[in-house]
C-alpha positions as CSV (number, residue, x, y, z in Angstrom):
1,X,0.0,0.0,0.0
2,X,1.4,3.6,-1.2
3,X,1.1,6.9,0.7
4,X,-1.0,9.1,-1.3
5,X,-0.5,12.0,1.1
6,X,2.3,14.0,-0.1
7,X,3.9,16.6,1.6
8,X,3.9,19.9,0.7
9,X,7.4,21.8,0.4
10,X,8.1,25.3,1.8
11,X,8.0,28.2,-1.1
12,X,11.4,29.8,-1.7
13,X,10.9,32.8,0.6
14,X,12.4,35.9,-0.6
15,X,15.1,37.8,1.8
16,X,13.1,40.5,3.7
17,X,16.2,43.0,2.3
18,X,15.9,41.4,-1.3
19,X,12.0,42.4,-1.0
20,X,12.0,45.7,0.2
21,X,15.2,47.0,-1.9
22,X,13.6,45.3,-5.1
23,X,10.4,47.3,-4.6
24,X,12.2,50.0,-3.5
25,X,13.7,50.5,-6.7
26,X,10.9,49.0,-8.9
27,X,9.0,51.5,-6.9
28,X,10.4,54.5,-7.3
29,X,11.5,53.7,-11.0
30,X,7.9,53.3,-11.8
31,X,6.5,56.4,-9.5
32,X,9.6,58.6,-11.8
33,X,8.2,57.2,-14.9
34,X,4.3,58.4,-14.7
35,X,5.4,61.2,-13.3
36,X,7.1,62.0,-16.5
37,X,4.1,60.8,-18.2
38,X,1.9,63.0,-16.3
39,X,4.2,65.8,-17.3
40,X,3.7,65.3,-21.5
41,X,0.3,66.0,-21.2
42,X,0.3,69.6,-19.6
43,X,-3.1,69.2,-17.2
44,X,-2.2,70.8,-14.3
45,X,-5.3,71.8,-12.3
46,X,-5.8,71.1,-8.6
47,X,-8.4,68.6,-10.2
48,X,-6.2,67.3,-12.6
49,X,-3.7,66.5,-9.8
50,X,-6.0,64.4,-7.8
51,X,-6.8,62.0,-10.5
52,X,-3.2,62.4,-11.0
53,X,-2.5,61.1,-7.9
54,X,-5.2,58.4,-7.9
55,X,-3.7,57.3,-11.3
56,X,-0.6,56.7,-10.1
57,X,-1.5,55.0,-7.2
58,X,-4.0,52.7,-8.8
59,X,-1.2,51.7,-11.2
60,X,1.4,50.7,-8.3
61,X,-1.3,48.4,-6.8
62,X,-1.8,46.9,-10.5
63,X,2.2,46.8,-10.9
64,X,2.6,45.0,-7.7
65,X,-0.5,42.3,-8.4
66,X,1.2,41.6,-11.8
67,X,5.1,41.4,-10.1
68,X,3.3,38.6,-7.1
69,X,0.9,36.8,-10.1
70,X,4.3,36.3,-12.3
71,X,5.9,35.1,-8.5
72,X,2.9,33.1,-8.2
73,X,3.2,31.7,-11.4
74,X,7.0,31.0,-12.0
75,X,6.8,29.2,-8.8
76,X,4.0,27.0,-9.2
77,X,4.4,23.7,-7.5
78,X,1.9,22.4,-4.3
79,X,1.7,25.3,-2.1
80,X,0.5,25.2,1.2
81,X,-3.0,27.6,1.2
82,X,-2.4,30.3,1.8
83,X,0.8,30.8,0.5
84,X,-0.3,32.7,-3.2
85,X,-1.6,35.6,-1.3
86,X,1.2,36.1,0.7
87,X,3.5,36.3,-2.3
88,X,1.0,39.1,-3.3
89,X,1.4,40.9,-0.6
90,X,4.8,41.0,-0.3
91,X,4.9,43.5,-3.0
92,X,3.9,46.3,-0.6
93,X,7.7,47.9,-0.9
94,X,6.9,48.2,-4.4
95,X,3.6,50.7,-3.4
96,X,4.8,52.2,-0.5
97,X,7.8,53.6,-2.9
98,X,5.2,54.9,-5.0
99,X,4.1,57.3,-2.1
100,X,5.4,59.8,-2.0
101,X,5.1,60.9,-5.2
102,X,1.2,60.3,-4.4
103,X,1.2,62.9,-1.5
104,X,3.1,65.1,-3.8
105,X,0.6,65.4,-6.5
106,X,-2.6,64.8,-3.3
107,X,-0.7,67.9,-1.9
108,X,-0.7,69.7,-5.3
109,X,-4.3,68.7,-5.4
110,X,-5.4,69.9,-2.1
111,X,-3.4,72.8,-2.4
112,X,-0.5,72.6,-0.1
113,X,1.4,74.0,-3.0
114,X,0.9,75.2,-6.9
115,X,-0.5,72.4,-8.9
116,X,1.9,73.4,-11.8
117,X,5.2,72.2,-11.8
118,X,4.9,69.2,-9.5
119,X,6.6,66.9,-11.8
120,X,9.9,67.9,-10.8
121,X,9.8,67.8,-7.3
122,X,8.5,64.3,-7.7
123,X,11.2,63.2,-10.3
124,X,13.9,64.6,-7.6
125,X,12.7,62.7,-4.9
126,X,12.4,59.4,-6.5
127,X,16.0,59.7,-7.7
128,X,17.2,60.7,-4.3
129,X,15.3,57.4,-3.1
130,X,17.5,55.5,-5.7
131,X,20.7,56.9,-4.2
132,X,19.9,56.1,-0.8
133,X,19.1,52.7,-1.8
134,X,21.8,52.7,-3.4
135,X,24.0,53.6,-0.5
136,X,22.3,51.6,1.8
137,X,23.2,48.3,-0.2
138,X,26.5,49.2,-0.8
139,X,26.5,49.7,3.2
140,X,25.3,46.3,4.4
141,X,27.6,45.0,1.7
142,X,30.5,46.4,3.6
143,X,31.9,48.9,1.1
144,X,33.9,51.7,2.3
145,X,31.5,55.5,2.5
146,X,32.9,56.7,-0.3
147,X,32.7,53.7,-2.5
148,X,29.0,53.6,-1.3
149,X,28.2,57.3,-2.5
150,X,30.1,56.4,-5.8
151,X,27.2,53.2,-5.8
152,X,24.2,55.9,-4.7
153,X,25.4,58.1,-7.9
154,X,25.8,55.5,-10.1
155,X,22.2,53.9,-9.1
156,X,20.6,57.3,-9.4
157,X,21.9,57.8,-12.9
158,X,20.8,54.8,-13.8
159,X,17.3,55.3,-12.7
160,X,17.3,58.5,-15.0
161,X,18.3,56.4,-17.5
162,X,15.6,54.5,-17.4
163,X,13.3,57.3,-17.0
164,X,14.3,59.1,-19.9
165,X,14.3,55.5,-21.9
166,X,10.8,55.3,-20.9
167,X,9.4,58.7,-21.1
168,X,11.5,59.0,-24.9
169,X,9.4,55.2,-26.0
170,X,5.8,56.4,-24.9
């Protein structure tokens, strides 16, 4: 007589640094790149800045259900219940990066500040998130401060790479 019951392995589980530095970036790469979206199509009304906001928002949440469903389907094998739903929501670093470029455009929109010429601001911080992460992971890789800036610069420069790749394709 066989044993039919077979047991079910442990997913890989992704480094809690690994997580929150990969939607760290992905994050704020993402939050830079609507931004600069936003920014081609010249609506800049308090109004216009709340839908802004909402938009951006909205697509961070979709980003990071697409980024766990991939996860969840790259890594298909007998899971125990639950665990699908906890690969999805161990994208949150991916929206919380997305932030604050949110409250920046929210602020815009309930007018903390002038609803024109929000874009920069946002692009600014989001690149300034890529150096610190940047730093930080050179940091806890155990390179010297000043190789770790040199990391922070290079990772920033890189982001506006990409954000100028993306903003030049759409």
């Amino acid at each position: 007589m066989s044993d039919t019951t077979a047991t079910v392995p442990a997913p890989r589980r992704r480094d809690t640094r690994e997580t929150l530095l990969f939607g760290g970036v992905y994050g704020a790469v993402l939050a830079s790149s609507l931004v600069a979206a936003l920014g081609e199509y010249g609506h800049t009304s308090r109004a216009d800045r709340g839908e802004d906001a909402l938009w951006v928002l909205v697509t961070a949440f979709a980003s990071a259900l697409a980024h766990g469903y991939a996860h969840v389907i790259a890594e298909r094998g007998p899971h125990r219940r639950w665990e699908s739903l906890r690969v999805l929501v161990d994208e949150w670093p991916l929206v919380a990066a997305v932030l604050p470029s949110v409250i920046i455009l929210a602020g815009a929109a309930w007018g903390w500040w002038p609803a024109d010429g929000v874009e920069g601001p946002a692009f600014l911080l989001n690149i300034t998130l890529l150096f610190v992460l940047g730093v930080v992971t050179a940091r806890w890789s155990r390179r010297s401060w000043v190789r770790a800036l040199l990391v922070g610069v290079a990772d920033a420069l890189l982001g506006v790479v990409v954000v100028v790749a993306n903003a030049v394709i759409h």
